[in-house]
N, C-alpha and C positions, 0 to 999 in steps of 0.2 A: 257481358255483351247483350245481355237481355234487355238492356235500356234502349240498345238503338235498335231491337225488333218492336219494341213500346212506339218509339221516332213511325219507324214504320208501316206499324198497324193504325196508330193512329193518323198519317198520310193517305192510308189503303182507304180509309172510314171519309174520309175528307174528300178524294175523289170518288166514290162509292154516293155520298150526299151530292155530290153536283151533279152526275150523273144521272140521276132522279130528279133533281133538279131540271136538267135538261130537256127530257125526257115529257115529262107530267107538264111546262109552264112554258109558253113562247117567251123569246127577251121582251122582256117589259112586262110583262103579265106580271098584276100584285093579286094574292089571293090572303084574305082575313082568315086564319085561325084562330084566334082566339085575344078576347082586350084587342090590348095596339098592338099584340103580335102578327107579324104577315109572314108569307114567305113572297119575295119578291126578286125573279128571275132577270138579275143585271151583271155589266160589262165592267170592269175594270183597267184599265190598261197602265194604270199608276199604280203608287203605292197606299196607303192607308188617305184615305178620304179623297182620291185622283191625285197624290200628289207626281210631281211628273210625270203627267196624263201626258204621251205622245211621246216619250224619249225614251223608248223601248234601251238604247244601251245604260244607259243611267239606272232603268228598275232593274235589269238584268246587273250588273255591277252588283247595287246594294242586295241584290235578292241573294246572290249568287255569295257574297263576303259575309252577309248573317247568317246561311244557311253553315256556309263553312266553319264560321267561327262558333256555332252552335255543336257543331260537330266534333271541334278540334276538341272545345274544352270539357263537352260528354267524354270523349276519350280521354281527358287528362282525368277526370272522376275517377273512372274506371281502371285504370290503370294506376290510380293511385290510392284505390280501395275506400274513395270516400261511403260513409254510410247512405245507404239506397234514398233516404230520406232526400239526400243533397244531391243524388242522380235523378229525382223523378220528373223535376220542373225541365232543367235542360233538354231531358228525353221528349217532353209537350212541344219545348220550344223549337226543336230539332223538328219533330212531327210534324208542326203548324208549316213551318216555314217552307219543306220538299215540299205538304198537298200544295200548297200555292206556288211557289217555284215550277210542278210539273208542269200547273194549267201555263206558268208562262213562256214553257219552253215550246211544250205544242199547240196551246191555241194563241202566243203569244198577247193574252189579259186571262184573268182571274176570273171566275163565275163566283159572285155572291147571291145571296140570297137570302139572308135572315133581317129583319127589320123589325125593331121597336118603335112603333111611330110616336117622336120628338121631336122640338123643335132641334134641328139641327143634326139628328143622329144616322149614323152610317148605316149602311146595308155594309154585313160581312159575313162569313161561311165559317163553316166549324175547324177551318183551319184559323183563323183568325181566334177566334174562342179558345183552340188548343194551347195555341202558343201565347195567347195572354193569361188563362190561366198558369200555363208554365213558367210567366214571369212573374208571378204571385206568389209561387210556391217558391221560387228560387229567391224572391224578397224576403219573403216572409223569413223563410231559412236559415238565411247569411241577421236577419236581426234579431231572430233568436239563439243564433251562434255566436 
């Protein structure tokens, strides 16, 4: 069960960043760190890039059946002793998905905040980060298995 305190801590670590976030930058405010790194304090109300920007039951659905099915199948891992290697990515994705599910439950939208300036490229938070890394590792995984 140590993989969903991992889900967890890294959720804890993901609203723990927005909250500094908040905190340090009004919405909208872009501040230059470093290169086309920024951190830049914005709204979400969709899923990955606005998508179903205003139909709060729609994001809550899908937000609510990937967290779940992130969850069911950490527990199938686990319960069926796969080696840790195969539990750590689901554990990310598990992780990523509650920090952004919280922000939707109670501020109904997401706080992002990180940006690489490109043409075309999103702002998104270290929950976003988690849980794509933990689909990378879970890729990676299954094609070296």
């Amino acid at each position: 069960m140590k993989y969903f305190l991992v889900s967890i801590l890294f959720a804890a670590g993901d609203q723990l960043s927005k909250e500094t976030i908040k905190r340090r930058l009004q919405k909208g405010e872009k501040k230059r760190i470093w290169g086309r790194l920024y951190l830049w304090h914005r709204k979400n109300r969709g899923l990955a890039y606005n998508k179903l920007d205003g139909e709060r039951k729609k994001v809550m659905a899908v937000s609510v059946t990937a967290v779940s099915a992130a969850a069911a199948y950490l527990l199938f891992l686990v319960k069926n002793g796969a080696r840790p290697s195969e539990k750590l990515g689901p554990a990310l994705i598990l992780g990523g998905g509650l920090g952004n599910l919280i922000d939707r439950i109670r501020d109904k939208e997401v706080t992002d905040f990180i940006y690489i300036e490109a043409d075309k490229a999103p702002i998104f938070n270290l929950a976003d980060v988690t849980a794509v890394f933990g689909a990378v590792i879970t890729a990676v995984g299954a094609f070296i298995s």
